[in-house]
N, C-alpha and C positions, 0 to 999 in steps of 0.2 A: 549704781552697779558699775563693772567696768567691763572694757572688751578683753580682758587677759583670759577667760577660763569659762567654762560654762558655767559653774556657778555663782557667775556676776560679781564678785568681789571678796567668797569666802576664803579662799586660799590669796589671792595678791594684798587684801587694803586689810593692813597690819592696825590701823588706830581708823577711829573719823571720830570729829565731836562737834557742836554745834556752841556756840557763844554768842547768844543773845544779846547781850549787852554793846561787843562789836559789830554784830553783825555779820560773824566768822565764821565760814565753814572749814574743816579743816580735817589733815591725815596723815596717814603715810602706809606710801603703797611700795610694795619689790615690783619694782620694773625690769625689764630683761635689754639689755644692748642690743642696738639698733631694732628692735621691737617698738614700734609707736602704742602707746597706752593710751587708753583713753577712759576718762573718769564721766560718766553719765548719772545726773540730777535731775529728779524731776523737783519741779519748781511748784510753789503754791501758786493758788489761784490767781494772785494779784501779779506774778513774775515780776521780779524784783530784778534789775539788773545787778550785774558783776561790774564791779568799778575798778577792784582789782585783782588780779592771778597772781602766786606767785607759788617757786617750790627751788630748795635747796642747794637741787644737783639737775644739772640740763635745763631744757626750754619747758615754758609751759603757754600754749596755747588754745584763747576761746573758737573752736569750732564752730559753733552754732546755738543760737537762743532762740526755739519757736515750740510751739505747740505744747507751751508747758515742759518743757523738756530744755535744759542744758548741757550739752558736750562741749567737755575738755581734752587736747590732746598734751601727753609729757613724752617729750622724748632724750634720752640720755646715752651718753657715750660708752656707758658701764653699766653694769647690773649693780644694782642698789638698790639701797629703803632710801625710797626719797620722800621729806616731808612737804605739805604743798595745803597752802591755804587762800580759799577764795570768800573777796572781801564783798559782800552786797550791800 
């Protein structure tokens, strides 16, 4: 889900796709300038960490890893689709 809209990511997170093989979460979301976004994961049982963040346009940082739950914040100097994939 994310914090843009009530309905948690239907209108902002344009793509997401899962790749097993790396290990890769990934997307792309319209973020809105100087607006902080944030991307929320819930994680499986076993929570897996994040080794790497990364996204195209602006900063992206891990907020917080507890309770089964992942938050991510991106934040950018412009409105854009920014793509962003987190590596576990």
């Amino acid at each position: 889900s994310t914090s843009r809209h009530i309905t948690q990511g239907m209108i902002d997170l344009g793509e997401e796709g899962w790749d097993g093989a790396s290990r890769t979460l990934s997307g792309v979301s319209q973020v809105v300038q100087g607006d902080p976004y944030e991307l929320r994961v819930a994680l499986p049982g076993n929570c897996p960490t994040v080794s790497q963040a990364q996204c195209d346009t602006g900063t992206i940082t891990i907020v917080s890893m507890q309770d089964g739950w992942l938050r991510v914040r991106m934040d950018s100097p412009t409105s854009a689709r920014i793509a962003w994939d987190l590596v576990f």
